[in-house]
C-alpha positions in Angstrom: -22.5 -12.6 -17.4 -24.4 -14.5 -14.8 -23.9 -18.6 -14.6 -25.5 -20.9 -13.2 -23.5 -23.9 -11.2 -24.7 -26.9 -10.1 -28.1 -25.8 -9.5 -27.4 -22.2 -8.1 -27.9 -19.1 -9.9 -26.3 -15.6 -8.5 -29.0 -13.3 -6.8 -29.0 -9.8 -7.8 -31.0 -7.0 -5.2 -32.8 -4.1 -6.7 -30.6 -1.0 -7.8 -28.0 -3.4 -8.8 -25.3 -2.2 -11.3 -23.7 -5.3 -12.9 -21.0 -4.4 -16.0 -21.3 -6.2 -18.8 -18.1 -8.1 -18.9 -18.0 -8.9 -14.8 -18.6 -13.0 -14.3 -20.8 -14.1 -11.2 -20.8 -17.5 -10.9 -23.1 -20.2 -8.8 -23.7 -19.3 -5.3 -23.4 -15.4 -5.1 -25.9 -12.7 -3.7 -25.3 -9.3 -4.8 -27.5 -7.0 -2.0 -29.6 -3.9 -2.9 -27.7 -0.9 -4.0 -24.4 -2.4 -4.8 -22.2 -2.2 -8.0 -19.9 -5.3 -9.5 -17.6 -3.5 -11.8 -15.8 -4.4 -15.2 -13.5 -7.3 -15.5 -14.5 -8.5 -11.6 -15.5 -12.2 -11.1 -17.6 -14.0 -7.9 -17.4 -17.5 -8.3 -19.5 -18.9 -6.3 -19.1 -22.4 -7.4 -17.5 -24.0 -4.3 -19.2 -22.2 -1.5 -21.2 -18.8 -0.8 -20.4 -15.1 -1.5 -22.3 -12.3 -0.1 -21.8 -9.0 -1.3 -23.8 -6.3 1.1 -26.1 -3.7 0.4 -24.1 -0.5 -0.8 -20.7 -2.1 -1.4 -18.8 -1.8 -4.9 -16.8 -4.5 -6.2 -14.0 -2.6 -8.5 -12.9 -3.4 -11.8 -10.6 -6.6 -12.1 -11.5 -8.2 -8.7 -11.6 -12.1 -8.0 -14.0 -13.2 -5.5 -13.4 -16.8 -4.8 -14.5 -19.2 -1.9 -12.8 -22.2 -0.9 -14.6 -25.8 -0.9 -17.5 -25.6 1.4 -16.3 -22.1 2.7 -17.3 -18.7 2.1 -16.7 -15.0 1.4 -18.8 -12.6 3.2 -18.5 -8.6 2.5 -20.6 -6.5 4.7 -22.6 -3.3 3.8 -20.8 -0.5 2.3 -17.5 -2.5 1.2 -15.4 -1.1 -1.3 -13.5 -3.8 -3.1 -10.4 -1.6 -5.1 -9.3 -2.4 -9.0 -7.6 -6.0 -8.7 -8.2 -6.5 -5.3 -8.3 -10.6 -4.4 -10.7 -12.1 -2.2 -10.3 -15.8 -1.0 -13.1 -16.8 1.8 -12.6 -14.4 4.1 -14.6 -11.7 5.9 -14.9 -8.1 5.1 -16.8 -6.2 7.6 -19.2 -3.1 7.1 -17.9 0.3 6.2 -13.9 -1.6 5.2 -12.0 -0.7 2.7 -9.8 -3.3 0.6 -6.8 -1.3 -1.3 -6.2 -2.0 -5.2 -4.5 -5.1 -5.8 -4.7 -6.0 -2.0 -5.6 -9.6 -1.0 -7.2 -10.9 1.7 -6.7 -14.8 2.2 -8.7 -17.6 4.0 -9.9 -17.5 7.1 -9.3 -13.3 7.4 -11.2 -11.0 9.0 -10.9 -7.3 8.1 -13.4 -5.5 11.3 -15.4 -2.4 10.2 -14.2 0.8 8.9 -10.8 -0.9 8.3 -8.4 -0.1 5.2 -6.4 -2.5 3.6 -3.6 -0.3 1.9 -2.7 -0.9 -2.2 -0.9 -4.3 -2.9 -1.2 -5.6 0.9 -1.5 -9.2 2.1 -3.9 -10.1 4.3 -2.4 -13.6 5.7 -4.8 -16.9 6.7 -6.4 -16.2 9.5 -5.4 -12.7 10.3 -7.7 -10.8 12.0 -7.6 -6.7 11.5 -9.3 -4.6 14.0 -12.0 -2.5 13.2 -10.8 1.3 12.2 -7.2 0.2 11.4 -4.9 0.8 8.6 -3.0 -2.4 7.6 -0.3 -2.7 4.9 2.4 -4.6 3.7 3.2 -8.2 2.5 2.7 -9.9 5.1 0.4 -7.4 6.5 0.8 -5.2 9.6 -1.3 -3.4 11.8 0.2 0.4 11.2 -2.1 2.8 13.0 -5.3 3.3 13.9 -7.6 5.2 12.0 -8.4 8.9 12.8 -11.5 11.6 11.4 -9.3 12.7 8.4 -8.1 9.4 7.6 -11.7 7.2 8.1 -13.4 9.7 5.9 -11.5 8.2 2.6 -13.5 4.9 3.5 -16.8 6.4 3.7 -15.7 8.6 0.5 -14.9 5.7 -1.6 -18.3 4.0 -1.0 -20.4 6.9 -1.8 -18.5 7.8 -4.7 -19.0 4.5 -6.5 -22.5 4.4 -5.0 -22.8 7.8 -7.0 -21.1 6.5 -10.0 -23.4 3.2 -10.4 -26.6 5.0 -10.8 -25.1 7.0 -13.5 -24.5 3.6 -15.6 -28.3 2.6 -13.9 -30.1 5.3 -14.7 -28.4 7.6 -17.8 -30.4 10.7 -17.3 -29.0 11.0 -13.7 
């Protein structure tokens, strides 16, 4: 369902998959190649959300963006099932666990992972390529070949999985 608020209607980029029952509201751009899954919601109605190109927002998420703030996610983001986002920035290549959130004023750096059911605090700033987990969340380790490829892996799969919903006969 797309809404318009106050004037400002979510922008949608070619090769978009948007599932039926996900909610963007007001001020949200959705880049080229990118999937909003079932049940997710981007409400863009008190400041900007950017989703970029070749990033999947997973089933359940909420996008939000405090008053005259906003939420930026970078190119090839995945967003896991249930995962809370509350204007913050999520940098290219980052991972963001199911159920995970990441609060205002936080900055996840590229190819980071945010583990299942972690809390990213206000203002916390994760380094790129590192694993963080735990309420409040801690820097645990930096991340290695084995262990960056499950970031890449996630994107591509849902990258993969979107064009099957886009185009049928895929």
């Amino acid at each position: 369902m797309i809404i318009e608020h106050h004037g400002k209607l979510p922008t949608i980029g070619a090769n978009v998959f948007i599932a039926p029952t996900a909610v963007l509201i007001g001020d949200v751009e959705i880049a080229e190649n990118s999937s909003v899954w079932f049940g997710a919601v981007l409400r863009g109605d008190h400041g900007r959300i950017v989703i970029g190109r070749g990033s999947n927002v997973q089933d359940n998420v909420t996008v939000h963006v405090p008053e005259g703030g906003e939420t930026l996610v970078g190119e090839n983001v995945t967003i896991g099932h249930g995962a809370v986002l509350e204007g913050c920035v999520i940098e290219r290549g980052a991972l963001i666990g199911i159920n995970a959130a990441v609060l205002n004023g936080a900055r996840v750096g590229e190819h980071s992972m945010i583990a299942a059911g972690c809390v990213v605090a206000e203002r916390m700033s994760v380094p790129p390529r590192m694993l963080a987990a735990g309420v409040p969340a801690k820097i645990k380790k930096e991340l290695d070949g084995s262990s960056s490829q499950w970031v890449e892996i996630g994107a591509a799969k849902y990258h993969a999985l979107a064009r099957t919903y886009l185009d049928p006969e895929s």
